[in-house]
C-alpha atoms as a printed R data frame, in Angstrom:
    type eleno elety resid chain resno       x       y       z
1   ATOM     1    CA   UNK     A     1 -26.852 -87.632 158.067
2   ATOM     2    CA   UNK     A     2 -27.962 -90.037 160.441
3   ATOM     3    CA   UNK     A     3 -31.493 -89.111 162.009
4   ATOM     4    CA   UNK     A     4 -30.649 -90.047 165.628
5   ATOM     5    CA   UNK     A     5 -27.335 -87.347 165.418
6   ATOM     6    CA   UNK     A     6 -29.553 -84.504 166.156
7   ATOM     7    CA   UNK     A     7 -31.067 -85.910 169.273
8   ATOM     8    CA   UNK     A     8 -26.653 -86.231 170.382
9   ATOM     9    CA   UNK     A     9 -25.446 -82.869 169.720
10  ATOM    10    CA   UNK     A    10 -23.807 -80.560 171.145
11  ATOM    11    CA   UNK     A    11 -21.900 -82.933 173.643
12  ATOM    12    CA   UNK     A    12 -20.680 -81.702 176.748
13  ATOM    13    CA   UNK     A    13 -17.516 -81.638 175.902
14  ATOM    14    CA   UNK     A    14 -18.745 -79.416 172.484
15  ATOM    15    CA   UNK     A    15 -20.288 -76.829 174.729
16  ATOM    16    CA   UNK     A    16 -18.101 -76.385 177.066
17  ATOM    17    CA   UNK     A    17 -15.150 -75.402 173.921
18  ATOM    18    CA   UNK     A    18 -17.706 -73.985 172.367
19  ATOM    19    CA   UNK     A    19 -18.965 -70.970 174.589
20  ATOM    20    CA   UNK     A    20 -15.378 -69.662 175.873
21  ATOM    21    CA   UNK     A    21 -14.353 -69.732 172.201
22  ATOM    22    CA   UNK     A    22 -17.806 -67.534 171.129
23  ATOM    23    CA   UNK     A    23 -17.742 -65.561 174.276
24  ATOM    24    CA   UNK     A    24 -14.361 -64.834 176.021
25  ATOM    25    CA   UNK     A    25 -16.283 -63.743 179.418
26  ATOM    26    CA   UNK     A    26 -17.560 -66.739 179.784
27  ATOM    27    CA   UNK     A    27 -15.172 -69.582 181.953
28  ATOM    28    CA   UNK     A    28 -16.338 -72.799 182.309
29  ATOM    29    CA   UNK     A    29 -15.750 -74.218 185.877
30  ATOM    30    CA   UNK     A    30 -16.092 -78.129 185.368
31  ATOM    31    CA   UNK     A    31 -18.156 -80.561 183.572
32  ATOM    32    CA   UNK     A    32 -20.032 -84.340 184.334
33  ATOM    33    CA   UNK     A    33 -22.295 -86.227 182.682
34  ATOM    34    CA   UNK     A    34 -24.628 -84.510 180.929
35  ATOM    35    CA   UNK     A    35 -23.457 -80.836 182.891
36  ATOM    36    CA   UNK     A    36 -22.040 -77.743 182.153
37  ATOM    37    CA   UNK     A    37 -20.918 -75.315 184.538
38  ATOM    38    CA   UNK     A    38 -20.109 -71.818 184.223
39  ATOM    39    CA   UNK     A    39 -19.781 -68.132 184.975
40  ATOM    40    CA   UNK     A    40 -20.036 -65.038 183.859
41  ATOM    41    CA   UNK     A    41 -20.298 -61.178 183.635
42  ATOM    42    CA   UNK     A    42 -23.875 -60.158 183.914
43  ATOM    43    CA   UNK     A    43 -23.282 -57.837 181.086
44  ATOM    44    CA   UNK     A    44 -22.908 -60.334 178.664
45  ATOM    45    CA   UNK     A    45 -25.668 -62.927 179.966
46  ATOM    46    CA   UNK     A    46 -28.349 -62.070 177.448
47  ATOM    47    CA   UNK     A    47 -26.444 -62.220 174.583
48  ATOM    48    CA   UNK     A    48 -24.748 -65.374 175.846
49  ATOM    49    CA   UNK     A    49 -28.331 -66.858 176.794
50  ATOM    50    CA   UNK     A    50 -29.615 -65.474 172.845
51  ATOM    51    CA   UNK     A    51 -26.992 -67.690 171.650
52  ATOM    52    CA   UNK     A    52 -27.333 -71.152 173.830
53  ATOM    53    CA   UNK     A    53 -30.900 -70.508 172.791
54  ATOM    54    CA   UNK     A    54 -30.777 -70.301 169.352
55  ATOM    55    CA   UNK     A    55 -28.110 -72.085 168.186
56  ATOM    56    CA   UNK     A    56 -26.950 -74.815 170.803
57  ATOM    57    CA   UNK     A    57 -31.413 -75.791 171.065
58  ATOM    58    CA   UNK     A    58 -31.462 -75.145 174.926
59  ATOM    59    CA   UNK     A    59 -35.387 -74.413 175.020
60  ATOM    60    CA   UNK     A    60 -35.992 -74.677 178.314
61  ATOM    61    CA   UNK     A    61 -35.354 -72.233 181.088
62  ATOM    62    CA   UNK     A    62 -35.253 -74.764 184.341
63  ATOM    63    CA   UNK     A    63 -34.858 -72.106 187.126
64  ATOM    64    CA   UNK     A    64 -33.691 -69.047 187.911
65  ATOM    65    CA   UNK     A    65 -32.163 -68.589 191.138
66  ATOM    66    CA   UNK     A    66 -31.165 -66.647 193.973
67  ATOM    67    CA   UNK     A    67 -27.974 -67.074 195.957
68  ATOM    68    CA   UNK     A    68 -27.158 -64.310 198.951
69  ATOM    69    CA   UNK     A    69 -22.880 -64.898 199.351
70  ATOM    70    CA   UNK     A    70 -23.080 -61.875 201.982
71  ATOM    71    CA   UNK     A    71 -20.885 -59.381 200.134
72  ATOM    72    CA   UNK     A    72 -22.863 -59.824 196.858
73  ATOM    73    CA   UNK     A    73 -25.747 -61.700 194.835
74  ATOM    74    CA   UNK     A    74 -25.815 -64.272 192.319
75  ATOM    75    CA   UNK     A    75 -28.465 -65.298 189.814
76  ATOM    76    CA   UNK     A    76 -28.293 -69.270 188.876
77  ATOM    77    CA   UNK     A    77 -29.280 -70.199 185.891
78  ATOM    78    CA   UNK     A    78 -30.139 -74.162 184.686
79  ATOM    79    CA   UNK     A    79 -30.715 -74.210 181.225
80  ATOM    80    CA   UNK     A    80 -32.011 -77.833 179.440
81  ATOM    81    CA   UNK     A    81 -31.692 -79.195 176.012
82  ATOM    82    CA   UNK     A    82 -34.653 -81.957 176.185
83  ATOM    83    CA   UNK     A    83 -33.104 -83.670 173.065
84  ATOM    84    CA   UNK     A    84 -29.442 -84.875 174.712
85  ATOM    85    CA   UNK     A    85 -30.400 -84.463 178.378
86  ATOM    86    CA   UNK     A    86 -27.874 -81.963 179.043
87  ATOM    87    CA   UNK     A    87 -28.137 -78.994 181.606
88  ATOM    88    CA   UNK     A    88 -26.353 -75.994 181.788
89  ATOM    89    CA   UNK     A    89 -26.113 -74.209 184.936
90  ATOM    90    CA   UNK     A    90 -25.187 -70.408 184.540
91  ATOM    91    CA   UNK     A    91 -23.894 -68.146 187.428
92  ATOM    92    CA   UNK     A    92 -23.917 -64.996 187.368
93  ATOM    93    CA   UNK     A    93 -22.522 -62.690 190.055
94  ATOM    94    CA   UNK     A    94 -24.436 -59.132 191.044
95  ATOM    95    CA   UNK     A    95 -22.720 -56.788 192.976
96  ATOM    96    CA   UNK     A    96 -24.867 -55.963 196.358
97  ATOM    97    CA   UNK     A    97 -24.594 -51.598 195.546
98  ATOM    98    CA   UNK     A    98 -26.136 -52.241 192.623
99  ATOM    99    CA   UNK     A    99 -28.712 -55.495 192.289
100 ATOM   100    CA   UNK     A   100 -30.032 -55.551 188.450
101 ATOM   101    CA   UNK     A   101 -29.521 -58.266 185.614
102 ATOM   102    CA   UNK     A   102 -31.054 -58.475 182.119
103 ATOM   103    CA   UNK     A   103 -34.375 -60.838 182.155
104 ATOM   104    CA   UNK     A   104 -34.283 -63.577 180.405
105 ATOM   105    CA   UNK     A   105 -37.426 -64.166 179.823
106 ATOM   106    CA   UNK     A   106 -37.624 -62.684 176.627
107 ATOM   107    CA   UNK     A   107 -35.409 -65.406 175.416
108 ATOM   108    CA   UNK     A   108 -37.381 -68.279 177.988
109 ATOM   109    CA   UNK     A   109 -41.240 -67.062 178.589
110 ATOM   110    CA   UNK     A   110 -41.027 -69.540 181.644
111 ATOM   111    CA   UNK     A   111 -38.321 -68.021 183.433
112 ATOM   112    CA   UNK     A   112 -41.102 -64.603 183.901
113 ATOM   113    CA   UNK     A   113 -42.248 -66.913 186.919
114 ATOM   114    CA   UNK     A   114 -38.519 -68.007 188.219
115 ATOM   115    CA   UNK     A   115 -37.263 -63.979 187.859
116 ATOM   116    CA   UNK     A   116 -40.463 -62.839 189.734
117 ATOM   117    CA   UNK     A   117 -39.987 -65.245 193.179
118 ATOM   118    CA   UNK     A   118 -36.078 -64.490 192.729
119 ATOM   119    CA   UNK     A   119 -36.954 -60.605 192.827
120 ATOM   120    CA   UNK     A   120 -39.752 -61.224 195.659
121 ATOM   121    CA   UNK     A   121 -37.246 -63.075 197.764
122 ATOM   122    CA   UNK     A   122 -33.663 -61.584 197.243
123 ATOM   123    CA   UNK     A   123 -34.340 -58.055 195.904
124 ATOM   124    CA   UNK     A   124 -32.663 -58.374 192.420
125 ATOM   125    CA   UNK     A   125 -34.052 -56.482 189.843
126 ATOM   126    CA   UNK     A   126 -34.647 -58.158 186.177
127 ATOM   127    CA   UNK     A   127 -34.263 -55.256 183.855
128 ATOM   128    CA   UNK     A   128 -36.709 -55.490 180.657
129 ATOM   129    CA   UNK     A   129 -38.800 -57.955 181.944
130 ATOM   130    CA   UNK     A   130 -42.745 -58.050 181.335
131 ATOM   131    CA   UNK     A   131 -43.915 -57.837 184.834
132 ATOM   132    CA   UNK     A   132 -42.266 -58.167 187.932
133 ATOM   133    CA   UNK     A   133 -44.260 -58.226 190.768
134 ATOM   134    CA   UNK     A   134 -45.028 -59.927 193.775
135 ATOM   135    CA   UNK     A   135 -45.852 -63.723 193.562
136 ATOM   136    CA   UNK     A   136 -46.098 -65.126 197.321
137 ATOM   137    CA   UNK     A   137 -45.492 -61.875 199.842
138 ATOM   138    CA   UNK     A   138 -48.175 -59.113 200.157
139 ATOM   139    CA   UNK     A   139 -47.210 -55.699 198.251
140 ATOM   140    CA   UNK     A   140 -46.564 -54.190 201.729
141 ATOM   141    CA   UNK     A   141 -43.000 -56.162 202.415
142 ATOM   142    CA   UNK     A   142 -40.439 -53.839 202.614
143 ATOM   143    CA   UNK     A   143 -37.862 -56.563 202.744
144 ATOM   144    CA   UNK     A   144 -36.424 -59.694 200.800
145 ATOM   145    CA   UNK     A   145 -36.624 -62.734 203.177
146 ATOM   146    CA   UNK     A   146 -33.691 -65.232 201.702
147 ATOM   147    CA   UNK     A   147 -31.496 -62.333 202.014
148 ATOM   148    CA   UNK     A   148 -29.311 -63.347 204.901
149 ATOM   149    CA   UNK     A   149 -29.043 -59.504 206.276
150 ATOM   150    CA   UNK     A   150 -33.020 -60.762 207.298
151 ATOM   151    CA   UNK     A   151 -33.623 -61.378 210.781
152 ATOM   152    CA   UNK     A   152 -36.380 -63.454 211.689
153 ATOM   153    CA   UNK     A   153 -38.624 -61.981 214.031
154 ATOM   154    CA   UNK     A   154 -37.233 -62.931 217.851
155 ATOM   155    CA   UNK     A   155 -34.266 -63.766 216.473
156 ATOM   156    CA   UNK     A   156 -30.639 -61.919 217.172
């Protein structure tokens, strides 16, 4: 086996057959260079991040992200495999009656810090993880200030 092989795999275009074959919720959207994009079912994103984890070598967590669409939530996820360069970016959507996804950070210890400003700022709730808790805001905000339902003081 050639030595430099490992540092190539999986491709793009190997990931992107690869996780709608493994996990039928999961629907890529469109690929580029070195991108993957897709979406799916919060229900299944643990597993589904357990499994780019451990067996496609995505070790790094990027972000975690917010993303108020007015009628519901999303959580953004850009995962990164240092050894081909390649980034997958996860969406999930969260319905806005009922705001809780499974942490990842059991799978990525560096998304703890991503899930806890995404929580502080948009209100949704990462079940299972280690501590979430207020990063930037002081533990008397009642409210989640990248929501867009949050007026700015003097504003209408």
């Amino acid at each position: 086996m050639d030595a430099n092989a490992v540092y190539q795999k999986p491709t793009v275009e190997e990931i992107a057959q690869i996780l709608p074959a493994k996990f039928s919720a999961v629907k890529v959207v469109k690929t580029e260079e070195r991108r993957v994009y897709a979406t799916l079912p919060r229900e299944n994103l643990f597993e589904v991040c357990t499994y780019i984890h451990d067996n496609l070598t995505f070790e790094h967590c990027s972000t975690v992200i917010g993303v108020d669409y007015i009628d519901h939530l999303a959580t953004v996820y850009h995962l990164t495999n240092y050894y081909n360069g390649v980034m997958i970016e996860l969406a999930v959507d969260i319905p806005a009656d009922d705001m809780h996804v499974d942490s990842v950070t059991p799978i990525w210890e560096g998304a703890n810090w991503h899930e806890r400003e995404t929580w502080e700022l948009f209100g949704i709730v990462f079940d299972n993880h280690p501590k979430l808790e207020r990063l930037l805001t002081p533990e008397t905000y009642e409210f989640f200030p990248f929501r867009k339902s949050y007026k700015l003081r003097g504003s209408e």
